[in-house]
N, C-alpha and C positions, 0 to 999 in steps of 0.2 A: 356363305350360304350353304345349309345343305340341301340333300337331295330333295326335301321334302319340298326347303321353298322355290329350287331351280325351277321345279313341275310346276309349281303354284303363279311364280313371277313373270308376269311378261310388258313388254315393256310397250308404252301408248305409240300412237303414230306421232304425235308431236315429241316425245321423247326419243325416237326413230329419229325422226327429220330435222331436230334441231338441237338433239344431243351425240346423240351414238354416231350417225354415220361423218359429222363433223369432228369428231373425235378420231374414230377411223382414220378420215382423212389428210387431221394433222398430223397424227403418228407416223403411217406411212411416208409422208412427206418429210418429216424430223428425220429419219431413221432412215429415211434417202439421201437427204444429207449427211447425215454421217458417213456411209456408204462413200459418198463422195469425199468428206475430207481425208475420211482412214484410207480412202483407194484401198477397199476388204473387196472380196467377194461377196456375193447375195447373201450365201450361205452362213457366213459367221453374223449378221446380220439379224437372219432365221433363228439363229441360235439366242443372241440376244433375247429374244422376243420370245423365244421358247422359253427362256428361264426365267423372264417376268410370269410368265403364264404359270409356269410349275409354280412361282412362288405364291402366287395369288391360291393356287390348288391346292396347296400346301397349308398354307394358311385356313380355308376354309374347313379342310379335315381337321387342325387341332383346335380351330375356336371354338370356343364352349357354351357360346355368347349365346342367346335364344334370337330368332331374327322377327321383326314384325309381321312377316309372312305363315308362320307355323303357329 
């Protein structure tokens, strides 16, 4: 997405409550288990999850794609 549609997009309360924060709460859960098999620290964890992020951000800077939103 770019900037234009981030400002534009926002997400319904039922898309809230029965997408996103369910989503949330698997991840974290996922990625707490991991935590627990690898016996890592929080922090490299953090990292993980930071470089899914960059890549998502990453991704949205070179797509070229027009979004529904703009």
């Amino acid at each position: 997405m770019t900037e234009k549609c981030e400002a534009k997009w926002t997400p319904t309360e039922d898309q809230i409550n029965n997408i996103i924060i369910p989503a949330m709460q698997g991840t974290a859960q996922q990625y707490a288990n991991y935590a627990n098999e690898l016996r890592c620290p929080p922090e490299f964890i953090a990292l993980m999850l930071r470089d899914i992020a960059d890549t998502f951000e990453e991704n949205a800077l070179t797509d070229k794609k027009d979004c529904e939103c703009c």
